[in-house]
C-alpha positions as CSV (number, residue, x, y, z in Angstrom):
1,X,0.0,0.0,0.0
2,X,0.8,3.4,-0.8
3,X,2.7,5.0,2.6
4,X,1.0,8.4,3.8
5,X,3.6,11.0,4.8
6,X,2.9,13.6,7.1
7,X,1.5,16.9,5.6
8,X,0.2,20.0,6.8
9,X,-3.6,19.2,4.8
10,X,-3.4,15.7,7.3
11,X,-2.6,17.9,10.3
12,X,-5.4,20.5,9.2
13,X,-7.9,18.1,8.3
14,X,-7.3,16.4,11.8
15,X,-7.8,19.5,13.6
16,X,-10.5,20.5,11.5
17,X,-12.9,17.3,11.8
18,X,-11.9,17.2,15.8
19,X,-14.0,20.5,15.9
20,X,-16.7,19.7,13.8
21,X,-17.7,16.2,15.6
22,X,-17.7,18.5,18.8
23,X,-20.2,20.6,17.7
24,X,-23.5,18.5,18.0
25,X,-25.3,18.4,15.2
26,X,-27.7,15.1,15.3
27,X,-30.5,15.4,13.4
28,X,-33.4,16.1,14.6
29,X,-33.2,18.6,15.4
30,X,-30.1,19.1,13.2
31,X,-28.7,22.3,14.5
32,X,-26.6,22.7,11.4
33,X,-25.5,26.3,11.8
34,X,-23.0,25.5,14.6
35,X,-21.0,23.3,12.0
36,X,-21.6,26.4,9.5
37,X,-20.3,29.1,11.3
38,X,-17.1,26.7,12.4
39,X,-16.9,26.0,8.4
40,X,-17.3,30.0,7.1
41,X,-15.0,30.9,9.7
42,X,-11.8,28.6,8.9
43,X,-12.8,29.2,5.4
44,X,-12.5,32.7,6.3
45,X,-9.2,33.1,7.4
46,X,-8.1,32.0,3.7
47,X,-9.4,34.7,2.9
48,X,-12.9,32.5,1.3
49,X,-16.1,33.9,1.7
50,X,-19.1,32.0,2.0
51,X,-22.8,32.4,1.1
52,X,-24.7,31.5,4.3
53,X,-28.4,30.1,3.0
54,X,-31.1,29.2,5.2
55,X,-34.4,28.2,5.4
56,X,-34.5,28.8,9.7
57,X,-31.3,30.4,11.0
58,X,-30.4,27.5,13.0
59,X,-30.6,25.0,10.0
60,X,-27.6,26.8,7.7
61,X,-26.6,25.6,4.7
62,X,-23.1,27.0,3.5
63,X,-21.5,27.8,-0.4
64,X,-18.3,29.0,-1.1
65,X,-17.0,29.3,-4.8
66,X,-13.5,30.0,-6.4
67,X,-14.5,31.4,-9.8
68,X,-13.5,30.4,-13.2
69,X,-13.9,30.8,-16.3
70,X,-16.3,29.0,-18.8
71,X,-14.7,25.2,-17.9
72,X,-16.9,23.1,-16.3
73,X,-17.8,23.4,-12.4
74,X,-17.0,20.9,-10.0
75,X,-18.5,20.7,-6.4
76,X,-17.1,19.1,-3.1
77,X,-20.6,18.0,-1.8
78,X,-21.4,17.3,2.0
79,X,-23.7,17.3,4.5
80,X,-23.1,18.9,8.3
81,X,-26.2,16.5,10.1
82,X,-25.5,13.6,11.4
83,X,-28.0,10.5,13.0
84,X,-28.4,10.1,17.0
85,X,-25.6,8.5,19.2
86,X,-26.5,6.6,22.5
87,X,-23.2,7.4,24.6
88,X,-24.2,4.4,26.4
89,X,-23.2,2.2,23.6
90,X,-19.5,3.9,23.0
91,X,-16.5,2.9,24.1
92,X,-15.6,7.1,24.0
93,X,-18.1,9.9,24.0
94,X,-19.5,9.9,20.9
95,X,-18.8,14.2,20.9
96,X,-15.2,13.8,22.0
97,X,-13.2,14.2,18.6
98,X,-10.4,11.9,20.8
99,X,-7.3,10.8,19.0
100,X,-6.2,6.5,19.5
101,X,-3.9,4.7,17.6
102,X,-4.1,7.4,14.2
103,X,-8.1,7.2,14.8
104,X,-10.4,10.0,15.3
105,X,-13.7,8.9,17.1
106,X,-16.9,10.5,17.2
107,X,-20.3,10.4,15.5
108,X,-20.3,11.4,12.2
109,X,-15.7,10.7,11.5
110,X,-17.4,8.6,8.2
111,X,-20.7,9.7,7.8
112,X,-19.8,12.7,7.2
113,X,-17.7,14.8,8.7
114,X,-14.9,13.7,7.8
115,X,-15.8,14.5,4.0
116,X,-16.6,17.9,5.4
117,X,-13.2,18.5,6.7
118,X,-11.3,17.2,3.8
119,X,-13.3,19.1,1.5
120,X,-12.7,22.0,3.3
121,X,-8.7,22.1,3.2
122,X,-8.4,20.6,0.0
123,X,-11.1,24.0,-1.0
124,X,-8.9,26.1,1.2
125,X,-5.5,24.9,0.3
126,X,-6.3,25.2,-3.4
127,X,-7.1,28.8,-3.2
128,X,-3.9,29.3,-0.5
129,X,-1.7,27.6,-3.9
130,X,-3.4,30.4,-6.1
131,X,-5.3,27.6,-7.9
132,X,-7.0,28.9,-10.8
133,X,-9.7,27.0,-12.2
134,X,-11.0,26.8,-15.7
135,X,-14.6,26.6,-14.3
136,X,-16.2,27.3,-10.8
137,X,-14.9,25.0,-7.5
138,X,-17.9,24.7,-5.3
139,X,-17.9,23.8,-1.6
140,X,-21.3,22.8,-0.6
141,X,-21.9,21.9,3.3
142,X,-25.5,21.4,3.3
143,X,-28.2,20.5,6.4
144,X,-30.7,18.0,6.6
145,X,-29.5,15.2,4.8
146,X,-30.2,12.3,7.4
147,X,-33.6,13.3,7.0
148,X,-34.7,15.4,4.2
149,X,-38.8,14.5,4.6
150,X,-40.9,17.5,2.7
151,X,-38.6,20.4,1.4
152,X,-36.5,19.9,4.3
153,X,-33.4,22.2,4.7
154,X,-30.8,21.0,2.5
155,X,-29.9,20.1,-1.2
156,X,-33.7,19.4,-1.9
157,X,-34.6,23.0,-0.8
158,X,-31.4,24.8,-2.2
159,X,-32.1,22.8,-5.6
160,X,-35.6,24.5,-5.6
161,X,-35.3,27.4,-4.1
162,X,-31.3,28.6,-4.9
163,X,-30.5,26.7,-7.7
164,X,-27.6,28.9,-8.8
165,X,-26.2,28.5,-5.8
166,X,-25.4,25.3,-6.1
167,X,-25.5,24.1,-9.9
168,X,-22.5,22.5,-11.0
169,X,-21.7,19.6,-13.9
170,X,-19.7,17.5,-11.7
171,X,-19.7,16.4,-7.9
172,X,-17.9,14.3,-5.8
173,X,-20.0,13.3,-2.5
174,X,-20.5,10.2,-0.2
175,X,-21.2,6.5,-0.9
176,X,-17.9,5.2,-2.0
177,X,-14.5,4.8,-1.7
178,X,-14.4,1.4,-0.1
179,X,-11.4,-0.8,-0.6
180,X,-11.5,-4.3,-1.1
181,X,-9.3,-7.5,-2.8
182,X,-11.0,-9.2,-5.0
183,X,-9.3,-12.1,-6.5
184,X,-6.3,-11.3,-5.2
185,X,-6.7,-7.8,-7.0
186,X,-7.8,-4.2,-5.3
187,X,-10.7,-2.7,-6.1
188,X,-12.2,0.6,-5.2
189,X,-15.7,1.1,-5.3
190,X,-17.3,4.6,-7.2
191,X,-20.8,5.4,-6.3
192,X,-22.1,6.3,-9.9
193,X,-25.9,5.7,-8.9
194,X,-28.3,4.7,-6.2
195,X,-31.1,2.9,-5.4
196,X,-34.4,4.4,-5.5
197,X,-35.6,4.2,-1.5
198,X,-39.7,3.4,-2.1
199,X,-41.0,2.4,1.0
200,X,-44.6,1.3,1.3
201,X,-47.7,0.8,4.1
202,X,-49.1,-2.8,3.6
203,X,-52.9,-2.5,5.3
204,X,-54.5,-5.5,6.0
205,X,-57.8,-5.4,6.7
206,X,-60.2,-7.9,8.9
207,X,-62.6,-7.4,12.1
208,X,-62.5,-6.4,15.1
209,X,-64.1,-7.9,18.4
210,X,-63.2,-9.1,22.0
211,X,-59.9,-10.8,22.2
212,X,-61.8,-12.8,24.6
213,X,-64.2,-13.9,21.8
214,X,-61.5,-14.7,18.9
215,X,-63.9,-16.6,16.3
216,X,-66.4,-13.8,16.1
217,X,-63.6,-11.3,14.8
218,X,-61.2,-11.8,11.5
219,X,-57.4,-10.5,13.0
220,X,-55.8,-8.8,10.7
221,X,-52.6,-9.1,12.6
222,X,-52.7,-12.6,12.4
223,X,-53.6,-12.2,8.5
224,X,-50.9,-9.7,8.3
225,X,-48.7,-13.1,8.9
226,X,-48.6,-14.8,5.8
227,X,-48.1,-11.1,4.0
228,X,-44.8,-10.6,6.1
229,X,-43.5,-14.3,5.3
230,X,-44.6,-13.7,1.5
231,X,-42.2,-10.2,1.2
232,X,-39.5,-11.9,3.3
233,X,-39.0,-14.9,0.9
234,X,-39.6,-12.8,-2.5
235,X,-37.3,-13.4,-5.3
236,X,-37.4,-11.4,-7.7
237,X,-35.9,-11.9,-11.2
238,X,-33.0,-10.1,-11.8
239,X,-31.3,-7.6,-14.1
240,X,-28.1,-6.7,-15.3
241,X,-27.9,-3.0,-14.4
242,X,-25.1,-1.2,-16.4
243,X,-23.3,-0.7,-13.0
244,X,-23.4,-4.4,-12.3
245,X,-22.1,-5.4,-15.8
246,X,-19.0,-3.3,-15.4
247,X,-18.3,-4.1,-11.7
248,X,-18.6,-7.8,-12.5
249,X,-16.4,-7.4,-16.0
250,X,-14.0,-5.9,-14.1
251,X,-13.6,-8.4,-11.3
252,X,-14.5,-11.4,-13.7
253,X,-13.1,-10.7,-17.0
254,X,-16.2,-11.1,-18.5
255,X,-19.4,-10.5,-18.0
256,X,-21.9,-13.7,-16.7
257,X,-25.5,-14.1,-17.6
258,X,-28.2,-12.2,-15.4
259,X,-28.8,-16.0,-13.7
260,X,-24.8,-17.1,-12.8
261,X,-24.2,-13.7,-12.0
262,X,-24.2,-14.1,-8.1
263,X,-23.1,-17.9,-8.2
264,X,-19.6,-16.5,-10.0
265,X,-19.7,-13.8,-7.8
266,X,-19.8,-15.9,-4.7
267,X,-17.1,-17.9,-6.0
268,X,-14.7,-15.0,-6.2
269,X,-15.6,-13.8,-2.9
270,X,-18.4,-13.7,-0.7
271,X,-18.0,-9.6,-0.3
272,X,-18.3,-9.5,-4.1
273,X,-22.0,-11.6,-3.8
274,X,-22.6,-9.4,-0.8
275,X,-21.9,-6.3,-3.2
276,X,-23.4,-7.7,-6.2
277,X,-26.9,-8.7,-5.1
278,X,-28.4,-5.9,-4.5
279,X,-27.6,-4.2,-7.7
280,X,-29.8,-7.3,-9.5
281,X,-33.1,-6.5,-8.1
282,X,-35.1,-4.6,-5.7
283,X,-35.5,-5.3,-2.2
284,X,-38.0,-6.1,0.4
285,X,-37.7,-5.7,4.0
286,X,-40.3,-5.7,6.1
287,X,-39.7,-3.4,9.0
288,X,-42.7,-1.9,11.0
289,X,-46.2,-3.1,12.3
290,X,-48.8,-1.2,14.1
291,X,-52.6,-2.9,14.9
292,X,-54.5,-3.1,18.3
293,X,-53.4,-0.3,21.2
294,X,-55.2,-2.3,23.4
295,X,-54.6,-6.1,24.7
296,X,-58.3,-7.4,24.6
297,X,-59.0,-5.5,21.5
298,X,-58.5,-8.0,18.2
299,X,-57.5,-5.3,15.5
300,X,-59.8,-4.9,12.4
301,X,-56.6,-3.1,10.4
302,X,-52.8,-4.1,10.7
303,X,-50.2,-1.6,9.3
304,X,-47.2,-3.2,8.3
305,X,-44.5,-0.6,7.2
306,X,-41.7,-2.3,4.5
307,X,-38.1,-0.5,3.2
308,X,-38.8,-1.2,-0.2
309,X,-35.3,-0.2,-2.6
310,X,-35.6,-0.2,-6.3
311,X,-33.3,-0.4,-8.8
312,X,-31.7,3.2,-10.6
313,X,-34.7,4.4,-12.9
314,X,-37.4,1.2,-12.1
315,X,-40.1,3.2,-10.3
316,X,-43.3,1.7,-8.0
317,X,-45.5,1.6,-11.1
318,X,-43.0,-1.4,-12.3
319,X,-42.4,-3.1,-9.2
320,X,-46.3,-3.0,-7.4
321,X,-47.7,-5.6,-9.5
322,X,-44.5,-7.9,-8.8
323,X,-45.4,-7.1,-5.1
324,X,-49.0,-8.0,-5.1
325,X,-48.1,-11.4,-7.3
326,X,-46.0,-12.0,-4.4
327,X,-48.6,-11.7,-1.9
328,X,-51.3,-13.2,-3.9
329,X,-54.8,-12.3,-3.2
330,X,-56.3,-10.8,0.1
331,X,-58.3,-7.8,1.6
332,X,-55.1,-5.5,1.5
333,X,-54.0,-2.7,0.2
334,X,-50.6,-1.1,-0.8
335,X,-49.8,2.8,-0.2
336,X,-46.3,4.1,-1.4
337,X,-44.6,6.8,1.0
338,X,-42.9,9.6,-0.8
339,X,-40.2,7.4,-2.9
340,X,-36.9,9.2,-3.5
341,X,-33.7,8.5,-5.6
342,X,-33.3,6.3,-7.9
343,X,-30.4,8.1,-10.2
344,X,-27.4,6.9,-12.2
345,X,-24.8,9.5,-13.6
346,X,-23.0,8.3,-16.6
347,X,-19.1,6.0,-16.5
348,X,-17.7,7.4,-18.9
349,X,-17.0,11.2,-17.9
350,X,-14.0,13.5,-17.1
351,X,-14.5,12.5,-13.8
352,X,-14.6,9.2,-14.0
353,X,-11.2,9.1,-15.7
354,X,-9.6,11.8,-12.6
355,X,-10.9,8.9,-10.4
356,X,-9.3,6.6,-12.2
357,X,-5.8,8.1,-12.0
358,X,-5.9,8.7,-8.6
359,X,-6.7,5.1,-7.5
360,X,-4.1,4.2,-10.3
361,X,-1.3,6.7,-8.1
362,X,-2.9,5.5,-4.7
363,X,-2.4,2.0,-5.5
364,X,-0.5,0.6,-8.6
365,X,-2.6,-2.0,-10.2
366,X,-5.9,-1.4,-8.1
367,X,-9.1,-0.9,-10.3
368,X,-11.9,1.7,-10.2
369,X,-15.5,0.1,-9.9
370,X,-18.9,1.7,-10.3
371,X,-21.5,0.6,-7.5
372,X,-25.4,1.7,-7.1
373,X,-25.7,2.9,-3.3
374,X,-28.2,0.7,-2.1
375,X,-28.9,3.8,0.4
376,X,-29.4,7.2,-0.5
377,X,-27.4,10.1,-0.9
378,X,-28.0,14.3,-1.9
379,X,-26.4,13.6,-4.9
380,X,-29.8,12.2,-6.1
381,X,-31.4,16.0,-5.7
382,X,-28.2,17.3,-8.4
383,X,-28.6,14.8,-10.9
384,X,-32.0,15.5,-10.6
385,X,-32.2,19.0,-10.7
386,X,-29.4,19.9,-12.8
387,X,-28.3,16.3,-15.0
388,X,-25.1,16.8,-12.1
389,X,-22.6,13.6,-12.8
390,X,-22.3,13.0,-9.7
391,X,-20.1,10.0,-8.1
392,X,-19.7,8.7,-4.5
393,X,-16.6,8.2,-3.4
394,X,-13.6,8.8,-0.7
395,X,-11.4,6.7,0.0
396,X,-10.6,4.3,2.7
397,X,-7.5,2.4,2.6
398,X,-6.0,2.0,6.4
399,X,-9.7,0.9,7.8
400,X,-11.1,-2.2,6.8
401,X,-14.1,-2.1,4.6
402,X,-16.4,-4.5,6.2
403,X,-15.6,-2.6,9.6
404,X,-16.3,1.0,8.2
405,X,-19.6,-0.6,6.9
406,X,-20.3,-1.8,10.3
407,X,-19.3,1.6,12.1
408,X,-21.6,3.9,10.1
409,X,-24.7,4.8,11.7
410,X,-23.4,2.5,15.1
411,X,-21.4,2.8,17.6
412,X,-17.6,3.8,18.2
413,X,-17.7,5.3,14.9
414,X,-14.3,6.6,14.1
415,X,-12.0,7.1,10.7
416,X,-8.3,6.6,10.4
417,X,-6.2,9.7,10.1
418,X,-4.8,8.3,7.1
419,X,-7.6,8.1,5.1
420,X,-8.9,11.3,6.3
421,X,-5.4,13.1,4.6
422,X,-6.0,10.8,1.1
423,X,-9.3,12.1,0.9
424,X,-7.9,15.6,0.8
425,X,-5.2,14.6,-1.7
426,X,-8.3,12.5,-3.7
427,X,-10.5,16.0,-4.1
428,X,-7.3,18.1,-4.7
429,X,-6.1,16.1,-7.7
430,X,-9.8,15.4,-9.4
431,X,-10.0,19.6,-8.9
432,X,-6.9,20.3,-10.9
433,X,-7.7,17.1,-13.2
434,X,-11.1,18.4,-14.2
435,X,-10.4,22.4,-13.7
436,X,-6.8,23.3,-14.3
């Protein structure tokens, strides 16, 4: 592996993200304008100003630009929220920012704070070395991702509300970077789309009575049974997504048919089937169930609530009737919940090949692969909004990926100094790459 030499971005970044996970910013109620104000301010003493948008002042959104000419524009995309932490469950305070063995701990060190800092010295340094770029360099630190529901406070709002703000051809944001051997071969995975999140209310409907009295009444709870089972055990058929292809032609050599696709993969590696199947169909996962608020009450209506992910561009009017041939007939009824996502950018873009070259300096011989996030990101609302390529990815070399996986959203979250300083060096190069 490539070895990291101390530089003064790794000892800036370092100090940078220690002050940011300090400042609280869990989400709800989000609080975002702490992180701002730390953000505008060290931006600030570069001599970078910042446009400071809000929809309530507590829930700041921040934009800082280096002009250029008419090149394309490129944005370091982030978000400042993060999810809850239980300190009971940490080994450290989850607020500390502490320092242990080249570590730095604290909710939000992956997801995403410690994008945030990198982005912000690779931003600031660039303009320090007098960087001039062919197009606009964005910083975007936005609010609200976590959560997002209705306009929210973030990228959704400043998409509809300030799009000039933020519009840019390219961005680099979360949902990749993730190193792992494959064959005996490194590969880094590239976030190039995501999976639509489409979650849905399945209502089952019976009759109520006294619980004492069970064969006057029709449960739906226990109707609601078979339902769960049914989504549980669904198999879709599956399909060869573009991201897929290439991810599997890359590993493989070639590309399988749609069928043998997750028996090769499994044969290479079990990470690569764990990676590879969901990008061949959508998922079911039932997740939620609400009937009777009282004991002897038998419920006449049982909500079960299901995480239903859909593949880049397939939409609920495609995959409801493979859901209701999965359940088969009943007294039910299906009601979609806001979906959201569901966005590819293209592969083969300027950015892709910057990407590229970096991995190929990071690591001699190590390969770039695309991935759909199975999760979703803001870079859904660019694409969206503007036809934004926009691609996951920072990279994590010292941590393992399987434990980074496991440390997002959870407990002890942390992120290896290390990778923290590559990821500045990652958005430094693909600036000059795209913009110089």
């Amino acid at each position: 592996m490539a070895v990291v030499e101390e530089t003064g971005h790794r000892r800036e970044a370092s100090t940078l993200l220690q002050e940011l996970i300090r400042v609280d910013t869990v989400n709800p109620p989000g609080n975002e304008s702490r992180a701002a104000s730390l953000l505008r301010d060290y931006l600030a003493r570069v001599g970078i100003e910042c446009e400071w948008i809000a929809r309530e002042p507590e829930r700041a959104n921040v934009v800082a630009r280096l002009s250029g000419g008419d090149g394309p524009s490129l944005a370091f995309l982030c978000h400042t929220d993060t999810v809850l932490a239980d300190p009971a469950e940490w080994e450290r305070d989850p607020w500390s920012g502490d320092v242990v063995d080249g570590e730095i701990w604290g909710r939000g060190a992956l997801d995403m704070k410690g994008h945030v800092a990198a982005a912000a010295v690779a931003f600031a340094s660039l303009q320090r070395d007098g960087f001039r770029p062919s197009g606009d360099l964005l910083f975007v630190a936005t609010a609200d991702e976590e959560v997002g529901e209705g306009e929210g406070y973030g990228l959704r709002w400043l998409v509809d509300e300030h799009a000039e703000a933020v519009r840019c051809d390219y961005a680099v944001n979360e949902g990749g970077g993730e190193r792992i051997v494959l064959g005996g071969r490194p590969v880094y995975l590239c976030a190039t789309a995501e999976k639509m999140s489409a979650p849905f209310l399945l209502r089952v409907h019976g009759r109520s009575g006294h619980a004492s009295m069970p064969g006057i009444a029709d449960n739906a709870l226990v109707k609601a049974a078979r339902y769960i089972e049914a989504l549980a055990s669904f198999e879709p058929e599956p399909t060869l997504i573009p991201e897929a292809k290439v991810f599997l032609e890359t590993v493989l050599g070639e590309t399988p048919s749609v069928h043998e696709a997750l028996a090769r993969a499994r044969e290479v590696d079990r990470r690569l089937a764990d990676l590879v199947a969901p990008l061949l169909a959508l998922t079911l996962s039932p997740t939620m169930i609400e009937a009777s608020h009282k004991r002897n009450v038998i419920p006449a209506l049982c909500d079960v609530g299901v995480d239903c992910r859909l593949l880049p561009e397939q939409t609920p009017a495609d995959a409801e009737p493979l859901i209701r041939a999965a359940l088969g007939p009943g007294d039910y009824e299906l009601q979609w919940i806001e979906p959201t996502g569901g966005t590819r950018s293209e592969l083969q873009t300027p950015l892709w090949d910057a990407l590229v070259s970096f991995v190929s300096e990071l690591e001699p011989g190590a390969r770039l692969v695309p991935d759909a996030c199975p999760g979703f990101t803001d870079s859904h609302f660019l694409r969206e909004g503007f036809g934004t390529v926009a691609y996951g990815f920072f990279p994590l070399m010292a941590m393992d990926s399987e434990l980074a996986t496991k440390l997002i959203h959870s407990a002890d979250e942390r992120i290896a100094v290390d990778d923290l300083q590559r990821g500045v060096e990652m958005l430094r190069h693909v600036a000059r790459e795209l913009l110089a």
